[in-house]
mmCIF file of the C-alpha atoms, coordinates in Angstrom:
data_MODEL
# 
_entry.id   MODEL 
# 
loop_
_atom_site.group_PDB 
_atom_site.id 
_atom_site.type_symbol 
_atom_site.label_atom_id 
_atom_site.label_alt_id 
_atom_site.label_comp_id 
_atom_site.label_asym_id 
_atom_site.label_entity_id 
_atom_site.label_seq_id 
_atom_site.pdbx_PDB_ins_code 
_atom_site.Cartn_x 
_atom_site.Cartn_y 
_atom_site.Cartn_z 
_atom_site.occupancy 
_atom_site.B_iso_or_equiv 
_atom_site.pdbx_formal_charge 
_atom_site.auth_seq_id 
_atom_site.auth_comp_id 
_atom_site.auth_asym_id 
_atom_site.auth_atom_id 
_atom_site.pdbx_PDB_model_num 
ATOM 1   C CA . UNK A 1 1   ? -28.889 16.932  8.653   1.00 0.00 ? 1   UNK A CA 1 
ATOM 2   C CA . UNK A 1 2   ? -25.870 14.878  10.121  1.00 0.00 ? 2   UNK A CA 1 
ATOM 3   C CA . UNK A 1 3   ? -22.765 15.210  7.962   1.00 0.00 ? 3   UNK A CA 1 
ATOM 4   C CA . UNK A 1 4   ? -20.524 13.147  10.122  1.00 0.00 ? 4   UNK A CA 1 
ATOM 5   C CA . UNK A 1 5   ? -19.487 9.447   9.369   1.00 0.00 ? 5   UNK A CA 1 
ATOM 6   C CA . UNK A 1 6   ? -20.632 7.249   11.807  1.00 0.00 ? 6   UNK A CA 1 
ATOM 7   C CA . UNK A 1 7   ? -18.124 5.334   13.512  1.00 0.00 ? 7   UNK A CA 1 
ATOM 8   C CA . UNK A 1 8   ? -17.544 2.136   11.552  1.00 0.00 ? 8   UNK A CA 1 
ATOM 9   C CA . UNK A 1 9   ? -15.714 -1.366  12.897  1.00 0.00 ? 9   UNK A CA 1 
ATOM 10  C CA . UNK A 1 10  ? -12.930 -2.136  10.266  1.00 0.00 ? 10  UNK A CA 1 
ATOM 11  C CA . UNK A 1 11  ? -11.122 -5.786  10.556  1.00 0.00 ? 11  UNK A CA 1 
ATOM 12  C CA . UNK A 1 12  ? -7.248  -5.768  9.385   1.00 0.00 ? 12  UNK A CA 1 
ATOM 13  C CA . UNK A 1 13  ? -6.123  -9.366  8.575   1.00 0.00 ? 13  UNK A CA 1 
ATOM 14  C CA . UNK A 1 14  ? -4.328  -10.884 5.891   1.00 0.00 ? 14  UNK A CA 1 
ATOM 15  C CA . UNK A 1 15  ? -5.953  -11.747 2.439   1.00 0.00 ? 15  UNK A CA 1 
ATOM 16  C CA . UNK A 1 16  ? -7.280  -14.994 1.964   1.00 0.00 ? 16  UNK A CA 1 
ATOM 17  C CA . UNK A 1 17  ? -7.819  -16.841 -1.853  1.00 0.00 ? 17  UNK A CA 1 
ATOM 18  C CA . UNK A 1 18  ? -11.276 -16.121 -1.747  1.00 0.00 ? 18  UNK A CA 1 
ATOM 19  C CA . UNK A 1 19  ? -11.048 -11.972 -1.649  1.00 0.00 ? 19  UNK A CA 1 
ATOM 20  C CA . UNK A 1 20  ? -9.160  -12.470 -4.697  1.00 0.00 ? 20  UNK A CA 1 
ATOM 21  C CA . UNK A 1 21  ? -12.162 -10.881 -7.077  1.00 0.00 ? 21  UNK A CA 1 
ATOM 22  C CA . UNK A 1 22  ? -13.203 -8.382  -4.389  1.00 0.00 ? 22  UNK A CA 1 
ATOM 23  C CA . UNK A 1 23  ? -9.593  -7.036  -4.378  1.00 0.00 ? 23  UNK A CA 1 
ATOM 24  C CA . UNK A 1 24  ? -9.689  -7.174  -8.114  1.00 0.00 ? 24  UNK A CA 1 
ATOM 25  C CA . UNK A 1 25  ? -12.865 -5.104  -8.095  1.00 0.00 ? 25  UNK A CA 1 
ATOM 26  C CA . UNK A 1 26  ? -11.459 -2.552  -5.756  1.00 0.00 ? 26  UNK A CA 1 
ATOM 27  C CA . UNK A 1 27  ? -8.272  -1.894  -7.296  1.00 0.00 ? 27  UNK A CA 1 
ATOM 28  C CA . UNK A 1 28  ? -10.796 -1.415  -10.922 1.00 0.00 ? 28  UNK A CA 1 
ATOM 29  C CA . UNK A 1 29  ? -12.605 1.126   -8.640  1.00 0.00 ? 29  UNK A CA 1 
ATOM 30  C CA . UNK A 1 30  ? -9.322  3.075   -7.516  1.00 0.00 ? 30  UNK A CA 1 
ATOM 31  C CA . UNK A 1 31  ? -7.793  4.990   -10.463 1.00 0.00 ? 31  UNK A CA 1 
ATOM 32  C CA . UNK A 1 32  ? -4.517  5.879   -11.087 1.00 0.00 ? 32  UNK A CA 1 
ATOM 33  C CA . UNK A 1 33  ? -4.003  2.112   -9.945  1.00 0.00 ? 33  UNK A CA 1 
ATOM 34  C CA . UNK A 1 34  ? -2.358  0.101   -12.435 1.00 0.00 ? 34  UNK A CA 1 
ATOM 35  C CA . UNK A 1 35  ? -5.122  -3.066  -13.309 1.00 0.00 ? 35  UNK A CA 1 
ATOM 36  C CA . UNK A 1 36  ? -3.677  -6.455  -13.377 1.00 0.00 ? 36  UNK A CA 1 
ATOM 37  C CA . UNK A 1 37  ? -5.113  -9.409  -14.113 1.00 0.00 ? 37  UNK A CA 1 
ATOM 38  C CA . UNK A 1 38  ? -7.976  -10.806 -11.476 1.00 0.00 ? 38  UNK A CA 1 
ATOM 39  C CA . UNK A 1 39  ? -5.332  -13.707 -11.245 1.00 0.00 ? 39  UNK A CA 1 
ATOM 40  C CA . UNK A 1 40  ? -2.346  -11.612 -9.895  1.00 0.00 ? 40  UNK A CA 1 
ATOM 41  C CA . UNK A 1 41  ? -4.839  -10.491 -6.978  1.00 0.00 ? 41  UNK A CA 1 
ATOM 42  C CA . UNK A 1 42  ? -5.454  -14.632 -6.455  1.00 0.00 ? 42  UNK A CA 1 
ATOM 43  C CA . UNK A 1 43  ? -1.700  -15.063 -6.108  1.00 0.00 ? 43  UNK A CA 1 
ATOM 44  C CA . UNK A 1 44  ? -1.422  -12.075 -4.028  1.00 0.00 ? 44  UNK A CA 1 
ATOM 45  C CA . UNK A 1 45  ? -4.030  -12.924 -1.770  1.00 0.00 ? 45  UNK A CA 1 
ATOM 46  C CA . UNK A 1 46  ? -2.512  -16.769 -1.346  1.00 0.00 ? 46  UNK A CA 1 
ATOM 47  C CA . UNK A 1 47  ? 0.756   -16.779 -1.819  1.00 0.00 ? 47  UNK A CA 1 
ATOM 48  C CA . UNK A 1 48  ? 1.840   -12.991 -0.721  1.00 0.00 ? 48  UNK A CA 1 
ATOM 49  C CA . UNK A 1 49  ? -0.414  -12.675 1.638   1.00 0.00 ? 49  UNK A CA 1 
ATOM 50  C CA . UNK A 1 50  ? 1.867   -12.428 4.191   1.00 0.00 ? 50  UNK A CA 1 
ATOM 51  C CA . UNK A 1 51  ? 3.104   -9.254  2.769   1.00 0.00 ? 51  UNK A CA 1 
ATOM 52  C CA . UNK A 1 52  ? -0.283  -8.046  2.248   1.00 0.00 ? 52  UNK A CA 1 
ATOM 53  C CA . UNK A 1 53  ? -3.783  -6.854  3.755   1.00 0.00 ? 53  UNK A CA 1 
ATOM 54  C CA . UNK A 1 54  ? -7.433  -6.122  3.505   1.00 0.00 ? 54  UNK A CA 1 
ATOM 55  C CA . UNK A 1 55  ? -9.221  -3.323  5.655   1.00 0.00 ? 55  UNK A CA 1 
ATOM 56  C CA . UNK A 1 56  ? -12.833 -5.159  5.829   1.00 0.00 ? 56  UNK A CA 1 
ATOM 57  C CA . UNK A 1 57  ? -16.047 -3.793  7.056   1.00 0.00 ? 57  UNK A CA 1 
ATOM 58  C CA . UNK A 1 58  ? -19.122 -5.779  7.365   1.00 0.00 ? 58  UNK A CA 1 
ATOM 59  C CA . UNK A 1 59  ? -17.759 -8.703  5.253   1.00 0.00 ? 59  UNK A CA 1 
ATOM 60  C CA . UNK A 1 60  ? -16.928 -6.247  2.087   1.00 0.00 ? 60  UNK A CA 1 
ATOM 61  C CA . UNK A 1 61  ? -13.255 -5.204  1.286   1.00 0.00 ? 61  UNK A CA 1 
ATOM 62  C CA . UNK A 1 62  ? -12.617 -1.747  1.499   1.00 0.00 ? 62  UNK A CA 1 
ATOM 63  C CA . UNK A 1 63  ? -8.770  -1.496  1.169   1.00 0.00 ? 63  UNK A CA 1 
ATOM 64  C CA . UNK A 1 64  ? -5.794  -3.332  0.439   1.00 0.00 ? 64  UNK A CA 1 
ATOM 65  C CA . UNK A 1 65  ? -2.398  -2.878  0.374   1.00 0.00 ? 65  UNK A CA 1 
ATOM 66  C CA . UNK A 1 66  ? 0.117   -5.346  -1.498  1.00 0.00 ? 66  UNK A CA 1 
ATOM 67  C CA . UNK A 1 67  ? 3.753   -5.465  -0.926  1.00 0.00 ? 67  UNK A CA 1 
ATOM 68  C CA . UNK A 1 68  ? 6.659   -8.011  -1.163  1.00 0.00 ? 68  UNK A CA 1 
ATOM 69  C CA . UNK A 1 69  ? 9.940   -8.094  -0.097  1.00 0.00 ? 69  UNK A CA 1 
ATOM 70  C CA . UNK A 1 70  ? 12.691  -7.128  -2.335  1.00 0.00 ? 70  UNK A CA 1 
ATOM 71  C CA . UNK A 1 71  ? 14.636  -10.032 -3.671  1.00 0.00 ? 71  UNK A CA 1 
ATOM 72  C CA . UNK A 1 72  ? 17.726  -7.490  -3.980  1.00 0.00 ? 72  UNK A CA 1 
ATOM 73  C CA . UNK A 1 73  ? 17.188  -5.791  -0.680  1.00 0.00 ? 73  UNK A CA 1 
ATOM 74  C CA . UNK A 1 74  ? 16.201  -8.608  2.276   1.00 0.00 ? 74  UNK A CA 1 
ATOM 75  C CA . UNK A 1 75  ? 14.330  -6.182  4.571   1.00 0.00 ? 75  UNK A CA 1 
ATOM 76  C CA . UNK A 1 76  ? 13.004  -4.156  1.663   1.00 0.00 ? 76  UNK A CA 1 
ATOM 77  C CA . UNK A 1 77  ? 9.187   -4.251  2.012   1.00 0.00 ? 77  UNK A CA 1 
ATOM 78  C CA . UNK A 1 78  ? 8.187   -3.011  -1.262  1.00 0.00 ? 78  UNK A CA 1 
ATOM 79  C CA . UNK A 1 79  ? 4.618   -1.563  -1.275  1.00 0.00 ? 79  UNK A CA 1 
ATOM 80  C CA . UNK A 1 80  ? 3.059   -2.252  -4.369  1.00 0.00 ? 80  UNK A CA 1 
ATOM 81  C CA . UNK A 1 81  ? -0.312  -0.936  -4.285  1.00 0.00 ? 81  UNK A CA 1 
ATOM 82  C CA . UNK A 1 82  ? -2.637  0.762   -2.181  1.00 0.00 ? 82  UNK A CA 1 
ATOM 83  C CA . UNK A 1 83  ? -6.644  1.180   -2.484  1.00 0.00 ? 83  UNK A CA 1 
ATOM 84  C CA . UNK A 1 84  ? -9.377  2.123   -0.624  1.00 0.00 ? 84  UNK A CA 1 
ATOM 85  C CA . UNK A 1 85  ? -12.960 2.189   -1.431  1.00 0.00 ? 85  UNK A CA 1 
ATOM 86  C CA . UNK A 1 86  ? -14.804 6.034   -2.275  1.00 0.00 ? 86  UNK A CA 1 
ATOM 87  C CA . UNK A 1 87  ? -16.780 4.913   1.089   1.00 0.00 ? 87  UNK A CA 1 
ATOM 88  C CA . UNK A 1 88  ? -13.857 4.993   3.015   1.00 0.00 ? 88  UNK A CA 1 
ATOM 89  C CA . UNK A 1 89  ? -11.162 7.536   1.250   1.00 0.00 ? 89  UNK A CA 1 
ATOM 90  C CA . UNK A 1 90  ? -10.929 10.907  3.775   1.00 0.00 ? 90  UNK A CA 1 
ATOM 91  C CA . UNK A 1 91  ? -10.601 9.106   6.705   1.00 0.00 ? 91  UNK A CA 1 
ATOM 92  C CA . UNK A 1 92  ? -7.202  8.082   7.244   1.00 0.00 ? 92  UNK A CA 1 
ATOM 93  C CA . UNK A 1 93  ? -7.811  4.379   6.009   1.00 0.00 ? 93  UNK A CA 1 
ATOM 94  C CA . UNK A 1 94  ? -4.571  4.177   3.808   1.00 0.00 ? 94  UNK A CA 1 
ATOM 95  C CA . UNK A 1 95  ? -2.447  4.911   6.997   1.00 0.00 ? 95  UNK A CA 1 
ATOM 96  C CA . UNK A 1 96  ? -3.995  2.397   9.333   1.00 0.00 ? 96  UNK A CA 1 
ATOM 97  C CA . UNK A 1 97  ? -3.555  -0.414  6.165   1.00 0.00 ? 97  UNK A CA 1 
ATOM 98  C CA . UNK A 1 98  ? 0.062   0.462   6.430   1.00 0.00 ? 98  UNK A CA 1 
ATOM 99  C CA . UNK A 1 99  ? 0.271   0.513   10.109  1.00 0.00 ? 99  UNK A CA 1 
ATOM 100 C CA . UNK A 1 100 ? -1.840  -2.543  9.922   1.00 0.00 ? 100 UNK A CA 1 
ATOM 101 C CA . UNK A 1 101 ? 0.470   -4.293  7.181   1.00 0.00 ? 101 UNK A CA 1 
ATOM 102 C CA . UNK A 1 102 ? 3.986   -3.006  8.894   1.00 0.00 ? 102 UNK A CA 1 
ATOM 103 C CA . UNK A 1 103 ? 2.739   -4.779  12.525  1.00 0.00 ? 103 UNK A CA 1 
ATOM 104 C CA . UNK A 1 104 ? 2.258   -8.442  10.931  1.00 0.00 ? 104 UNK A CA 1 
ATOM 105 C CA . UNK A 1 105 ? 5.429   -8.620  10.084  1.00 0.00 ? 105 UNK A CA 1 
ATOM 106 C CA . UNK A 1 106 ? 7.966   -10.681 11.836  1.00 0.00 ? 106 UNK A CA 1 
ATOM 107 C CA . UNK A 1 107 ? 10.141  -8.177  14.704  1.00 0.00 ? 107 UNK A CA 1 
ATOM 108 C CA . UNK A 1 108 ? 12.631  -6.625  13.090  1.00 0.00 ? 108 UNK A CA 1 
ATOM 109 C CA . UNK A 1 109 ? 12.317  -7.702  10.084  1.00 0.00 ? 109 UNK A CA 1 
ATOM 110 C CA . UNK A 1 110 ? 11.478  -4.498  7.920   1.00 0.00 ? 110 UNK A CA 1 
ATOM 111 C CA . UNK A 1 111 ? 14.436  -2.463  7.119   1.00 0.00 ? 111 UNK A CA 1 
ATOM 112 C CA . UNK A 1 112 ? 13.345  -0.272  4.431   1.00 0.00 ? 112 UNK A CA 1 
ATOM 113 C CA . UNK A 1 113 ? 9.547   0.857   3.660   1.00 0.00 ? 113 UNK A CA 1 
ATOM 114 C CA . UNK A 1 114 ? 9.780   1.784   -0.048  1.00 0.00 ? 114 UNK A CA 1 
ATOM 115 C CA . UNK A 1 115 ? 7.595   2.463   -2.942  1.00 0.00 ? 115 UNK A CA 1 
ATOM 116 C CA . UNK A 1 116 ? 6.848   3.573   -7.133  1.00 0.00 ? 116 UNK A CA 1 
ATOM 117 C CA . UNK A 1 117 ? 4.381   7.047   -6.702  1.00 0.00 ? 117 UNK A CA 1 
ATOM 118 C CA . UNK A 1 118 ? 4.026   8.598   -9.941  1.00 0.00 ? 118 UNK A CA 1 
ATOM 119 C CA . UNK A 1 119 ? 4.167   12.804  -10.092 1.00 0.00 ? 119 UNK A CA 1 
ATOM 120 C CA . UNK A 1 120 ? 0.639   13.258  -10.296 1.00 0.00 ? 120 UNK A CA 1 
ATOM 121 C CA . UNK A 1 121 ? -0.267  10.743  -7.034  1.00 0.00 ? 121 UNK A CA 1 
ATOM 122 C CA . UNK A 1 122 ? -0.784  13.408  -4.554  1.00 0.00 ? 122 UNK A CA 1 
ATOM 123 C CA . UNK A 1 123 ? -2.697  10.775  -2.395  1.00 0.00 ? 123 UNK A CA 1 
ATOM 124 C CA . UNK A 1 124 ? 0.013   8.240   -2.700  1.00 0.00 ? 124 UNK A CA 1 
ATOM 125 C CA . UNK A 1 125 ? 2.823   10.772  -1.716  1.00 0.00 ? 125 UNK A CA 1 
ATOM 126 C CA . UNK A 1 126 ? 0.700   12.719  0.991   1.00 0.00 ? 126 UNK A CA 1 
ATOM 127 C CA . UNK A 1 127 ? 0.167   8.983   2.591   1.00 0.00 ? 127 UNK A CA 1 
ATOM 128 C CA . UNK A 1 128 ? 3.838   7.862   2.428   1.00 0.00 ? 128 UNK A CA 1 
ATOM 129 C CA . UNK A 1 129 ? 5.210   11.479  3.521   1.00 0.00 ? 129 UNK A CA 1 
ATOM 130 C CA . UNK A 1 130 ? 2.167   11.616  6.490   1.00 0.00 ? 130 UNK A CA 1 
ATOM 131 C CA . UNK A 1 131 ? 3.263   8.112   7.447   1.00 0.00 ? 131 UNK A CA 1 
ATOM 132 C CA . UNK A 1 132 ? 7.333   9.268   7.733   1.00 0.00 ? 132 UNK A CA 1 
ATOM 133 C CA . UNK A 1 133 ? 6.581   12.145  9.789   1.00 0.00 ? 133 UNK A CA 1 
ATOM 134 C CA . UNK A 1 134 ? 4.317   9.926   12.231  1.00 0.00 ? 134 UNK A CA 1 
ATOM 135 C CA . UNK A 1 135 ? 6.501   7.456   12.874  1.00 0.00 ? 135 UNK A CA 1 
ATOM 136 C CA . UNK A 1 136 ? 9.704   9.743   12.453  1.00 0.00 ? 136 UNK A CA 1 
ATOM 137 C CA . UNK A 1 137 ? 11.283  7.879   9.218   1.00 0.00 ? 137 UNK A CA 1 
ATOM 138 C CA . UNK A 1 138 ? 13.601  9.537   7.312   1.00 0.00 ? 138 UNK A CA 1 
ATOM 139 C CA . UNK A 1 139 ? 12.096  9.628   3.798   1.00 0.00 ? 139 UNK A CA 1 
ATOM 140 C CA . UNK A 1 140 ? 13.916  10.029  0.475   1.00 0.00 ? 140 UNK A CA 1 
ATOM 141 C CA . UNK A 1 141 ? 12.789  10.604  -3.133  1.00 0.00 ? 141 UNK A CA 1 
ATOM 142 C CA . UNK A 1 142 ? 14.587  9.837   -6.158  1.00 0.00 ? 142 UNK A CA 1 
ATOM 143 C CA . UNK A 1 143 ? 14.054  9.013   -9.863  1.00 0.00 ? 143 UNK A CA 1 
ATOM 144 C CA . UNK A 1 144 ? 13.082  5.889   -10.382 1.00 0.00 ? 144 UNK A CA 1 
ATOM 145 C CA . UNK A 1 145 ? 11.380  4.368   -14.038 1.00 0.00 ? 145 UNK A CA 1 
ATOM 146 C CA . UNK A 1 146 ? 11.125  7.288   -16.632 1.00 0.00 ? 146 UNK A CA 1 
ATOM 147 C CA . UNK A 1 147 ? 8.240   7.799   -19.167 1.00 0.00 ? 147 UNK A CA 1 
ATOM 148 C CA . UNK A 1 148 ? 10.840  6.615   -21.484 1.00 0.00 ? 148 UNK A CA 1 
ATOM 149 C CA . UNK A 1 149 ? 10.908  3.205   -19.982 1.00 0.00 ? 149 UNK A CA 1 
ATOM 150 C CA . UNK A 1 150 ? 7.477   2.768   -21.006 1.00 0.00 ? 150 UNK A CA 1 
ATOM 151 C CA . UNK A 1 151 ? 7.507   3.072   -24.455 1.00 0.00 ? 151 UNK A CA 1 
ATOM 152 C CA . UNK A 1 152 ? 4.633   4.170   -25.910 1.00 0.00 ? 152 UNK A CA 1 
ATOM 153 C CA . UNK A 1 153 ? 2.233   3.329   -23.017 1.00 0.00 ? 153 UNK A CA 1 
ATOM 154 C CA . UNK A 1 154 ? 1.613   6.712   -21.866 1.00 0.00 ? 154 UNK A CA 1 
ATOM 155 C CA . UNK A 1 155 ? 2.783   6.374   -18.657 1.00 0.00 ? 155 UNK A CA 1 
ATOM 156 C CA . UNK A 1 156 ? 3.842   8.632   -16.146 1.00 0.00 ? 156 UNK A CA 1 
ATOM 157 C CA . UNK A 1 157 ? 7.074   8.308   -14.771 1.00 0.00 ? 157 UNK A CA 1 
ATOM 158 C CA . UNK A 1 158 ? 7.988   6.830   -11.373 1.00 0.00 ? 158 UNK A CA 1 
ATOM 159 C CA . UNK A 1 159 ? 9.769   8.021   -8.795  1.00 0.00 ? 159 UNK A CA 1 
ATOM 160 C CA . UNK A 1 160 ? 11.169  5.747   -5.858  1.00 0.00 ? 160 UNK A CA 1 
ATOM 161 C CA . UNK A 1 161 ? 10.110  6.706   -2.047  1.00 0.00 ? 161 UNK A CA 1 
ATOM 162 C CA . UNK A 1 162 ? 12.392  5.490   0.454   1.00 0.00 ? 162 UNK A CA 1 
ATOM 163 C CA . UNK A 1 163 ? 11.047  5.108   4.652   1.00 0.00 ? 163 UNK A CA 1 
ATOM 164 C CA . UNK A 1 164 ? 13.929  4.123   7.303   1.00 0.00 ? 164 UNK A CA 1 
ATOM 165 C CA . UNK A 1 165 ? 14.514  4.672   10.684  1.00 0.00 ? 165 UNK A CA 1 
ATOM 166 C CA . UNK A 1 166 ? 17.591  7.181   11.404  1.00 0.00 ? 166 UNK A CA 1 
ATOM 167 C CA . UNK A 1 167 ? 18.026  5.764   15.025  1.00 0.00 ? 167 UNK A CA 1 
ATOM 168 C CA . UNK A 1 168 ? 17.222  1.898   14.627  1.00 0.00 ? 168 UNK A CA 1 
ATOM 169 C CA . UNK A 1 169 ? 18.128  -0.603  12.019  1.00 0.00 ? 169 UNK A CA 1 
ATOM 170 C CA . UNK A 1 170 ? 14.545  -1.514  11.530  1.00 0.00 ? 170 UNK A CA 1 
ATOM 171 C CA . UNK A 1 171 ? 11.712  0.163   11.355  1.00 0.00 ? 171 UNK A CA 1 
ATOM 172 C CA . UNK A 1 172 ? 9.047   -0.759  14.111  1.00 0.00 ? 172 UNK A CA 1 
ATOM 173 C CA . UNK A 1 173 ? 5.646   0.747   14.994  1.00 0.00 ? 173 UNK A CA 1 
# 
């Protein structure tokens, strides 16, 4: 019996309107991740998609990452959510979305790689500390949104990862 995954061709690109309900389903799929609305992933895949992207195989989405830049912060790409399908999870998928999502943006444009990963997000935090040492970014942790911020939601805190470049003022892959 062959327990290796075959080799499979994966297309980066931008979203486009009409992967707005695939995203949608795939974030459903991909607890801890916060659901929104199948609207927000509309808007995201139109009007943010330049700060976003889909991993596709064979026509189906099977990741995307969202992000924006920080109003505060110009150079701040904020990563907002990351999710890849069970079909694809194990195989270093979340790291080449980044990659992927980092090189369409304009030259020197990204300052700051930052993020919300909850405590109990190993995934999340093994990705964004994985990607630091890569690429050699200096990575920082701090608190970010408390439980207590929440209310009564029940929801985990949120602590605020932080990727630059020691050397250069931008971060570049």
């Amino acid at each position: 019996m062959d327990t290796q995954k075959s080799e499979v061709s994966v297309q980066f690109r931008k979203p486009k309107l009409e992967d707005g309900l695939a995203i949608y389903h795939l974030i459903q799929a991909s607890p801890p991740l916060d659901v929104n609305s199948s609207y927000l992933y509309f808007l995201q895949a139109s009007h943010f998609a330049d700060t976003c992207a889909v991993a596709e195989v064979d026509g189906q989405i099977v990741g995307f990452i969202s992000a924006y830049y920080r109003p505060d912060r110009p150079g701040a790409l904020f990563v907002w959510q990351v999710a890849i399908s069970d079909t694809m999870r194990g195989q270093g998928m979340a790291k080449r979305l980044l990659t992927a999502l980092l090189k369409q943006q304009p030259k020197d444009s990204v300052t700051e790689l930052c993020c919300t990963i909850s405590p109990s997000n190993k995934a999340s935090q093994g990705l964004f500390k994985s990607f630091a040492r890569q690429h050699g970014l200096t990575l920082q942790v701090a608190p970010f949104i408390t439980e207590a911020h929440f209310g009564d939601e029940g929801h985990e805190a949120e602590e605020l990862y932080s990727l630059t470049s020691e050397t250069e003022s931008t971060i570049t892959l």
